[in-house]
C-alpha positions as YAML, in Angstrom:
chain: A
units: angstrom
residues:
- id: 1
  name: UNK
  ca: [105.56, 86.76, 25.02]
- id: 2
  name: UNK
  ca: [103.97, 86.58, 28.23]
- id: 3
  name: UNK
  ca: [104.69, 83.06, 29.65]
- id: 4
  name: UNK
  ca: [104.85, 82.83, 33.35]
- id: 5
  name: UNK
  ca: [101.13, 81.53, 32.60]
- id: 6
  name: UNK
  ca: [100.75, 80.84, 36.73]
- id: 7
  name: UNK
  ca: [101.68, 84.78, 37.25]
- id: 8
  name: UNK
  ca: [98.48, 85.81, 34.81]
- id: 9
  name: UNK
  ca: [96.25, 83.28, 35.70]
- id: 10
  name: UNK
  ca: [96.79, 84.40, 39.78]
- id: 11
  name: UNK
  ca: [96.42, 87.98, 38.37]
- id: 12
  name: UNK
  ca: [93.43, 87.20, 36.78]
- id: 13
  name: UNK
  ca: [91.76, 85.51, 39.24]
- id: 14
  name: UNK
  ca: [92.04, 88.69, 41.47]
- id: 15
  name: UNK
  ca: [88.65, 89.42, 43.55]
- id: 16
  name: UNK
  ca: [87.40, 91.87, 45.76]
- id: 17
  name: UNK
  ca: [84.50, 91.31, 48.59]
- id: 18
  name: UNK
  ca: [82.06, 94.26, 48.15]
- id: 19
  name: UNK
  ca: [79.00, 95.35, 50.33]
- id: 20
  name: UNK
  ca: [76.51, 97.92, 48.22]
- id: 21
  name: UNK
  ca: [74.24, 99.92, 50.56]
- id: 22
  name: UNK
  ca: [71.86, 102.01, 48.88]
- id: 23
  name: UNK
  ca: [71.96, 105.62, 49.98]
- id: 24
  name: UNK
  ca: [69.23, 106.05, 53.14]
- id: 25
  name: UNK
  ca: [68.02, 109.24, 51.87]
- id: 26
  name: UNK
  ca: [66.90, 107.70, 48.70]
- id: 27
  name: UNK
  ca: [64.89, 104.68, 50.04]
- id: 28
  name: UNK
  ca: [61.20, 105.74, 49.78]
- id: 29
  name: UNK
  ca: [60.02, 102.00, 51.36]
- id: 30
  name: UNK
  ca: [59.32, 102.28, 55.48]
- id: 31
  name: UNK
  ca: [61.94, 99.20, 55.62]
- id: 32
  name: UNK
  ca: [65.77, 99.88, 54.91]
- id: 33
  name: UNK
  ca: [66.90, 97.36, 51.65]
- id: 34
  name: UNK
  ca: [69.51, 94.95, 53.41]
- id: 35
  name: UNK
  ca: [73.28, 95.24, 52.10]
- id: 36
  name: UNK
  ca: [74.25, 93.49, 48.53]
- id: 37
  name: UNK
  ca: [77.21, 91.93, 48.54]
- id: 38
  name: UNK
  ca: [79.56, 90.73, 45.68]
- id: 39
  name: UNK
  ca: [83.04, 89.31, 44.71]
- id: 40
  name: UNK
  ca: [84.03, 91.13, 41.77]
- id: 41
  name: UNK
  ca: [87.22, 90.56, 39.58]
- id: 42
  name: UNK
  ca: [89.80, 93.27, 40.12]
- id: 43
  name: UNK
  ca: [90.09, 93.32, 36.71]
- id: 44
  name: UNK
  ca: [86.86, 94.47, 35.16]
- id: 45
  name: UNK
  ca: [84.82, 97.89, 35.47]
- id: 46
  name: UNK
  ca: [81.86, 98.61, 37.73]
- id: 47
  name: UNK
  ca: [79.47, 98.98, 34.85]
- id: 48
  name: UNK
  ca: [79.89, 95.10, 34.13]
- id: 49
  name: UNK
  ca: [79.60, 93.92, 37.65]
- id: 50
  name: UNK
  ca: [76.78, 95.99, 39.04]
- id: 51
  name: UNK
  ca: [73.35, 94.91, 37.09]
- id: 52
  name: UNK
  ca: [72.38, 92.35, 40.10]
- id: 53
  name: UNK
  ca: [73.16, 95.66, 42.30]
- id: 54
  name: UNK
  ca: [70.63, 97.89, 40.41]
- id: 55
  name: UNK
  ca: [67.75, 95.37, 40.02]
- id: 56
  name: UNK
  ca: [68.28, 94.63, 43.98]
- id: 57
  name: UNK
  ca: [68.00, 98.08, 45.39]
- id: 58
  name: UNK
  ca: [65.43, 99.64, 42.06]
- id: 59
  name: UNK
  ca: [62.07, 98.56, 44.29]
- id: 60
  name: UNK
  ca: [63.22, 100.74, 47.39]
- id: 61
  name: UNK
  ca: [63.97, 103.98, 45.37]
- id: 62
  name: UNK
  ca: [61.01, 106.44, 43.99]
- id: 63
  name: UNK
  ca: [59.41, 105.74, 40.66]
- id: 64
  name: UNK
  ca: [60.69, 108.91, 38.92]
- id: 65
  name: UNK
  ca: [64.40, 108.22, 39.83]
- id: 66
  name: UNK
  ca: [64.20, 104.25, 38.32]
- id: 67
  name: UNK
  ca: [65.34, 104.99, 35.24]
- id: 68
  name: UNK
  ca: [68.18, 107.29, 36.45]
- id: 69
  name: UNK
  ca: [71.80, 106.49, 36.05]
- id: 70
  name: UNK
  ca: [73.09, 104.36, 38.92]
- id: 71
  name: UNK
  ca: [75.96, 105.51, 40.39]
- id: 72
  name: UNK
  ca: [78.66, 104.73, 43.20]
- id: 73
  name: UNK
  ca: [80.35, 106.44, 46.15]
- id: 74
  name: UNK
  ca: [82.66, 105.98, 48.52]
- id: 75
  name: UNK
  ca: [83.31, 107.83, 51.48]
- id: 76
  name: UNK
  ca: [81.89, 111.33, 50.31]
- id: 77
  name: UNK
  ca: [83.55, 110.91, 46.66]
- id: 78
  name: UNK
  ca: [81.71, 109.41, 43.61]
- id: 79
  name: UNK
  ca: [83.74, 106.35, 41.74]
- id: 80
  name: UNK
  ca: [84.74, 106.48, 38.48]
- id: 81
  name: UNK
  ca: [83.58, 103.81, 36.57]
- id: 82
  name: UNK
  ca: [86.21, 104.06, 33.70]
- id: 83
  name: UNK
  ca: [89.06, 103.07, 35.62]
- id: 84
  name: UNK
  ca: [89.51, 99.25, 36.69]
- id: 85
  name: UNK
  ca: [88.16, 98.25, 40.31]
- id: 86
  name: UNK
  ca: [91.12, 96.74, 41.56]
- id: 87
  name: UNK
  ca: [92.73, 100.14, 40.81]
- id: 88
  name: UNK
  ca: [90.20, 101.99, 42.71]
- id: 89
  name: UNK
  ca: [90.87, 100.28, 45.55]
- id: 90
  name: UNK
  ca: [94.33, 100.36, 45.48]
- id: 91
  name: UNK
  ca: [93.91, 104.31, 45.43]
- id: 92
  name: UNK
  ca: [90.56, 104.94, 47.55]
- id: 93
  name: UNK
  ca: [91.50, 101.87, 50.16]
- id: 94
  name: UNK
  ca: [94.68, 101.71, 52.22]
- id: 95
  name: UNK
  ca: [94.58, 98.36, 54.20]
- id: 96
  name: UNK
  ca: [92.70, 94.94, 53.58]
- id: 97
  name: UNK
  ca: [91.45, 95.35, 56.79]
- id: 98
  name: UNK
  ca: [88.72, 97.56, 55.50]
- id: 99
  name: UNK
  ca: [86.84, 94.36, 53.73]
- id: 100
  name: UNK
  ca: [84.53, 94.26, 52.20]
- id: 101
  name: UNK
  ca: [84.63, 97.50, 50.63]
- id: 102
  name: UNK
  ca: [81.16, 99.43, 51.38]
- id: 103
  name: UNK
  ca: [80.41, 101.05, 48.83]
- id: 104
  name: UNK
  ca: [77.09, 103.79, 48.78]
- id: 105
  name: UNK
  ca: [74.78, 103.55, 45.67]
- id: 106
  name: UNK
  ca: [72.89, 106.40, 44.23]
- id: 107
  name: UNK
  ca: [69.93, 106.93, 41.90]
- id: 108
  name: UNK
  ca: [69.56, 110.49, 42.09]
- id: 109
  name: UNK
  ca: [71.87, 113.89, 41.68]
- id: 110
  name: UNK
  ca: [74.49, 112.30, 39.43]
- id: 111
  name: UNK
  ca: [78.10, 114.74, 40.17]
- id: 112
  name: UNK
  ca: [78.20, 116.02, 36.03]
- id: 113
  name: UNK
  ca: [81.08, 117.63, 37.45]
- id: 114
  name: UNK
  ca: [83.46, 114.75, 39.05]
- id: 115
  name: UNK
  ca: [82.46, 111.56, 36.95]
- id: 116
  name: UNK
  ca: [81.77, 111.00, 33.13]
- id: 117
  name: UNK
  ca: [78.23, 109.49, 32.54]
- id: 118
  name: UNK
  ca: [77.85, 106.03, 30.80]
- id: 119
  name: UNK
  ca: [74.68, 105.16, 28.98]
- id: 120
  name: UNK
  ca: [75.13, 101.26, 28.68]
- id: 121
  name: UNK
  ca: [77.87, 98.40, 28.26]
- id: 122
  name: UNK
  ca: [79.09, 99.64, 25.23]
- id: 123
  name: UNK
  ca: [80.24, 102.90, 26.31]
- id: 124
  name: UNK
  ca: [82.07, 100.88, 28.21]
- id: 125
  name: UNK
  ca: [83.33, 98.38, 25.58]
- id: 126
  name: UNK
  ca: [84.28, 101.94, 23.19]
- id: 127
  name: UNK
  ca: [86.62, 103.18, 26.05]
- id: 128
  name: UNK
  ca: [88.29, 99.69, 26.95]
- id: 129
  name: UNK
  ca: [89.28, 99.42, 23.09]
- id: 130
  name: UNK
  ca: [90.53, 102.49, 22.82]
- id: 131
  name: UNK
  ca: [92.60, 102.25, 25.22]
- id: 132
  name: UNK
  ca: [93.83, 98.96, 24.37]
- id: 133
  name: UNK
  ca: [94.82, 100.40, 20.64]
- id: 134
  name: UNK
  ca: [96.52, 103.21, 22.62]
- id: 135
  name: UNK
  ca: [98.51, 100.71, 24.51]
- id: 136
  name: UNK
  ca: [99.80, 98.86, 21.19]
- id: 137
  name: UNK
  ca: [100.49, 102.52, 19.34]
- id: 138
  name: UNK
  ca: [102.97, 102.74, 22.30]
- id: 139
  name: UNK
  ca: [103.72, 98.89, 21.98]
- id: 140
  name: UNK
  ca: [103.79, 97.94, 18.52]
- id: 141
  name: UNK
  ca: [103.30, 100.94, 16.88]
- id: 142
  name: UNK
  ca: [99.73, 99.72, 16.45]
- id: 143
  name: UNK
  ca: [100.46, 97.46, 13.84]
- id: 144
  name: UNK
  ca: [98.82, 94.00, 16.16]
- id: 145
  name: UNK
  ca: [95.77, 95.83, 17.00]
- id: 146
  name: UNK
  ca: [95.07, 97.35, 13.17]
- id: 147
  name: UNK
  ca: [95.58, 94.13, 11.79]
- id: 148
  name: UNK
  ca: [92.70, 91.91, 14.35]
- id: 149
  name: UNK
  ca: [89.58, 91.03, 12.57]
- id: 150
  name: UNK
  ca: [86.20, 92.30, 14.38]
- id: 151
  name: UNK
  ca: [85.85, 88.60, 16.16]
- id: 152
  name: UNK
  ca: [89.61, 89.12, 17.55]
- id: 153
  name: UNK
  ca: [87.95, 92.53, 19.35]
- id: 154
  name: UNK
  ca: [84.74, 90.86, 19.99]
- id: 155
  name: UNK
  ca: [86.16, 87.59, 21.59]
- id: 156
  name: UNK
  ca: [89.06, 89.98, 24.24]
- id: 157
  name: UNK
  ca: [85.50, 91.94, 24.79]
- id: 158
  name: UNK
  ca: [83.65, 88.82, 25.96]
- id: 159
  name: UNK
  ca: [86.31, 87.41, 27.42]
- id: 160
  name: UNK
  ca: [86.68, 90.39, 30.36]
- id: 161
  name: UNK
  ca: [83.25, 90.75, 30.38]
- id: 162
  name: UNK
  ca: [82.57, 86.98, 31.19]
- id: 163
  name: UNK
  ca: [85.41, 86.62, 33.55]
- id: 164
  name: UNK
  ca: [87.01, 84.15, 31.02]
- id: 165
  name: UNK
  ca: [90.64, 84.06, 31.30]
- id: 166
  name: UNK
  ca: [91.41, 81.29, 28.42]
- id: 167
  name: UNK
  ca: [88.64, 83.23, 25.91]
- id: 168
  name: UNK
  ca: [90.68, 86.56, 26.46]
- id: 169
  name: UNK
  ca: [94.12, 85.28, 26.55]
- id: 170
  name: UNK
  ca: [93.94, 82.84, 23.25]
- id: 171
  name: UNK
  ca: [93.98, 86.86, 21.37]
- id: 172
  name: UNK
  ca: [95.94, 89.03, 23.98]
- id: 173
  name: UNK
  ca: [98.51, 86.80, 24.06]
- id: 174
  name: UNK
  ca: [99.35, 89.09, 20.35]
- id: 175
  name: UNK
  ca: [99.36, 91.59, 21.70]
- id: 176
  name: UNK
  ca: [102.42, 90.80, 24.56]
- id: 177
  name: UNK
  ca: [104.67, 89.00, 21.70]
- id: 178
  name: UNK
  ca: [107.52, 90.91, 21.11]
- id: 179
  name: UNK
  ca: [109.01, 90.96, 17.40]
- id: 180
  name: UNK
  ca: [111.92, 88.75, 16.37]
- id: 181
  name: UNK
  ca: [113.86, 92.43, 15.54]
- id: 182
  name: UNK
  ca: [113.82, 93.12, 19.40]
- id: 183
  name: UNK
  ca: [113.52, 91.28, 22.54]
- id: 184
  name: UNK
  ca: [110.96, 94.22, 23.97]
- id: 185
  name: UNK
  ca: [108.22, 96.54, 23.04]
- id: 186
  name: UNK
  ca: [109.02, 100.11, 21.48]
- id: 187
  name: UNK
  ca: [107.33, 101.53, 24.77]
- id: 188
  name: UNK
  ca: [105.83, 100.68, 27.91]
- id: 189
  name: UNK
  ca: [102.13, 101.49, 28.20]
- id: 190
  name: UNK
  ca: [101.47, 102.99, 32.25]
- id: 191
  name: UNK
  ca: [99.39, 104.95, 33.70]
- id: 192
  name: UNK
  ca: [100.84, 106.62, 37.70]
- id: 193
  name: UNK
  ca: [97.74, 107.44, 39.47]
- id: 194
  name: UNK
  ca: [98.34, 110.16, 41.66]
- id: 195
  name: UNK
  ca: [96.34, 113.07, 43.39]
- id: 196
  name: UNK
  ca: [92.82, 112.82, 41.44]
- id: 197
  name: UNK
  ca: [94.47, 111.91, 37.79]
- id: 198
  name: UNK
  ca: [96.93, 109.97, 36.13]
- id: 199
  name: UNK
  ca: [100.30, 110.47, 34.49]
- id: 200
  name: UNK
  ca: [101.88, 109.17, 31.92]
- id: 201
  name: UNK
  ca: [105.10, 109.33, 29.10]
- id: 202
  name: UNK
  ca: [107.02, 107.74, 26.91]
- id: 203
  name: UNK
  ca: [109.59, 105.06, 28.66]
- id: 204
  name: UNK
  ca: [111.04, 102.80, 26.89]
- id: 205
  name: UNK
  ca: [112.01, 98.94, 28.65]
- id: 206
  name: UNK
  ca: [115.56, 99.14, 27.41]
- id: 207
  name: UNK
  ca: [118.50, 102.09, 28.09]
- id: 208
  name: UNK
  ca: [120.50, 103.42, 25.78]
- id: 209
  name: UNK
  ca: [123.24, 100.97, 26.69]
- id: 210
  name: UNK
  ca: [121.08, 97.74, 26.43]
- id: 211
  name: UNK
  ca: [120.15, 97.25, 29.97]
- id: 212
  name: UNK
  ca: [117.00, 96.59, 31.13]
- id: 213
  name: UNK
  ca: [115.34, 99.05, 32.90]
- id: 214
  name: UNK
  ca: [113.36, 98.82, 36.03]
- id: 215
  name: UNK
  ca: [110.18, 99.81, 37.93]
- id: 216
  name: UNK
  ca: [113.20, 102.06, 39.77]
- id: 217
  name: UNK
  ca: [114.21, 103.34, 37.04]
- id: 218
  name: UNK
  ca: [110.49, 104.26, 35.58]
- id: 219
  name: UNK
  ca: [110.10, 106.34, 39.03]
- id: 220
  name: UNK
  ca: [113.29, 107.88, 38.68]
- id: 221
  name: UNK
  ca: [111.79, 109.41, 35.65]
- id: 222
  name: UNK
  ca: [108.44, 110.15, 36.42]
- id: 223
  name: UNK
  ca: [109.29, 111.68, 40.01]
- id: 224
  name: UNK
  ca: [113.32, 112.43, 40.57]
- id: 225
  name: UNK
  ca: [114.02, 113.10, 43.67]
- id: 226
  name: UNK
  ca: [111.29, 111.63, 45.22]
- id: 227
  name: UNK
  ca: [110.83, 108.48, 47.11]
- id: 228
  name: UNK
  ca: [107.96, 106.52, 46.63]
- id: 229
  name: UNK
  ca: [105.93, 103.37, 46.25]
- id: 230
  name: UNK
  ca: [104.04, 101.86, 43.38]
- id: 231
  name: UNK
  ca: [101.36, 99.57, 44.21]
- id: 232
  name: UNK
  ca: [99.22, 97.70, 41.59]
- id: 233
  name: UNK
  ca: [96.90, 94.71, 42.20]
- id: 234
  name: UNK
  ca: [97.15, 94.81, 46.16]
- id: 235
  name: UNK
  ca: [100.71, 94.43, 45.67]
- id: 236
  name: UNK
  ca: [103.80, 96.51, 46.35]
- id: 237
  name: UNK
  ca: [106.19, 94.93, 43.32]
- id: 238
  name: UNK
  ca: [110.35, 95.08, 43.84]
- id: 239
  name: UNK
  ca: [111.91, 98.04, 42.63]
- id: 240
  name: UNK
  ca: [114.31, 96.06, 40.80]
- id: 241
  name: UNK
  ca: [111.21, 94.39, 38.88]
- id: 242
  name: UNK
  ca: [111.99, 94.28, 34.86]
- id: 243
  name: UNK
  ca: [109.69, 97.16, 32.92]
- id: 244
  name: UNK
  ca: [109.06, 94.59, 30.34]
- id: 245
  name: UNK
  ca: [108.41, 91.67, 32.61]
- id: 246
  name: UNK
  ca: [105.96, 93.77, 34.36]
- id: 247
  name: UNK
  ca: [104.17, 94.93, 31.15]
- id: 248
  name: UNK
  ca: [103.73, 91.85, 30.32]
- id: 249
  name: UNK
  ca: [102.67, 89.90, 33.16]
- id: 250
  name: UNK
  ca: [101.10, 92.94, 35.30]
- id: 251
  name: UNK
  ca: [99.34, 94.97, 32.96]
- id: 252
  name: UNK
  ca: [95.14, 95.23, 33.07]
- id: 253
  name: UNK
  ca: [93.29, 93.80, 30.48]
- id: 254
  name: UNK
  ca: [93.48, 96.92, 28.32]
- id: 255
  name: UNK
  ca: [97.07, 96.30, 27.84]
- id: 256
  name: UNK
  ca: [98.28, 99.03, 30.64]
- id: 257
  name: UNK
  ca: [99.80, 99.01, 33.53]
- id: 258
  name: UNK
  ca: [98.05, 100.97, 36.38]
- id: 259
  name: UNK
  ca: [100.72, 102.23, 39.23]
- id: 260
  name: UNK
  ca: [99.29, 103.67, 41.76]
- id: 261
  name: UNK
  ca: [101.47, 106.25, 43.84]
- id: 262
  name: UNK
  ca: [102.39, 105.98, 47.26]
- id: 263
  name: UNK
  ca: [104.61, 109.22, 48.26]
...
């Protein structure tokens, strides 16, 4: 069980400064909309933070386009709203010194082709569960998440989406216990960001010989040969950090831990 409570409350508590700036060629008013600017939680996905940002810049755009799907750029390439923010800028961003993050917003000519389109919150709410499930198949076998009641999904839900780290933790600290058969899960749930995807396997916190294995030791596996870094929230972790430890103080809210790959 997760219980370096200090480590996941700091992790929690993760913000980022963000300046929205509604794309010029879409502002129909003679003056420009000033900037919108936000602190969002690392944690949680653009969809949940962004209604203040639509109802702020929806007077300056045409009347046709007001009912369009919002969506978010940075620097020439369109954000993906399914992945976590804090992971997006750990991938898109390469120093703090670039805050706040300026981010363009669109109304118009949604890219079909580079993002997936989201209707409302619970699009949203269907892809964070499923990935969550996913992350106890690899966990638990599945066997925490099949046996929550509807409230249990409801209240880990609520909890993200509110920003409320006791609501969410009173249930997902389930899903981190570990069984009294074994001292760690069956696998580690991760996700290596790298190039414009993801990758991911099966990698299991112990060795054959009982030793714990390490973030080194997850790299070694995923990219022999090769030296790189793994950052996750703004942070370059020790190489020698625990798998388990770091699944279960270091994963997102949906139960994963996102790496992303610094070659």
């Amino acid at each position: 069980m997760a219980n370096d409570r200090e480590i996941l409350r700091e992790v929690w508590e993760g913000k980022l400064p963000i300046s929205f700036q509604l794309d010029p060629d879409e502002v129909v008013e003679l003056q420009q909309p000033d900037q919108f600017y936000l602190m969002v939680p690392r944690l949680s996905y653009f969809p949940l933070v962004t209604d203040k940002v639509r109802k702020h810049f929806l007077r300056y755009v045409a009347n046709d386009k007001q009912d369009r799907e919002m969506w978010l750029e940075y620097d020439g390439q369109p954000i993906k709203w399914h992945y976590p923010i804090g992971v997006l800028f750990d991938l898109l961003i390469t120093s703090d010194d670039q805050l706040p993050w300026n981010i363009t917003v669109h109304f118009d000519k949604f890219p079909e082709n580079q993002i997936y389109r989201f209707n409302n919150k619970e699009t949203v709410e269907s892809y964070f569960m499923a990935c969550l499930k996913e992350a106890d198949v690899l966990k638990h076998r599945g066997q925490i998440a099949s046996n929550m009641q509807k409230k249990d999904h409801n209240q880990l839900w609520l909890g993200l989406q509110n920003d409320k780290f006791e609501q969410f933790w009173a249930v997902n600290r389930k899903l981190m216990e570990v069984s009294s058969e074994q001292e760690h899960f069956k696998y580690i749930p991760f996700r290596c960001y790298i190039d414009d995807g993801y990758r991911q396997k099966l990698i299991k916190p112990v060795a054959e010989d009982g030793r714990r294995k390490t973030l080194q030791d997850l790299i070694n596996e995923m990219f022999p040969g090769r030296n790189v870094n793994i950052k996750t929230h703004g942070m370059i972790p020790p190489l020698e950090t625990p798998l388990q430890w770091m699944s279960e103080h270091l994963s997102y809210p949906d139960n994963f831990l996102h790496l992303c790959v610094q070659m």
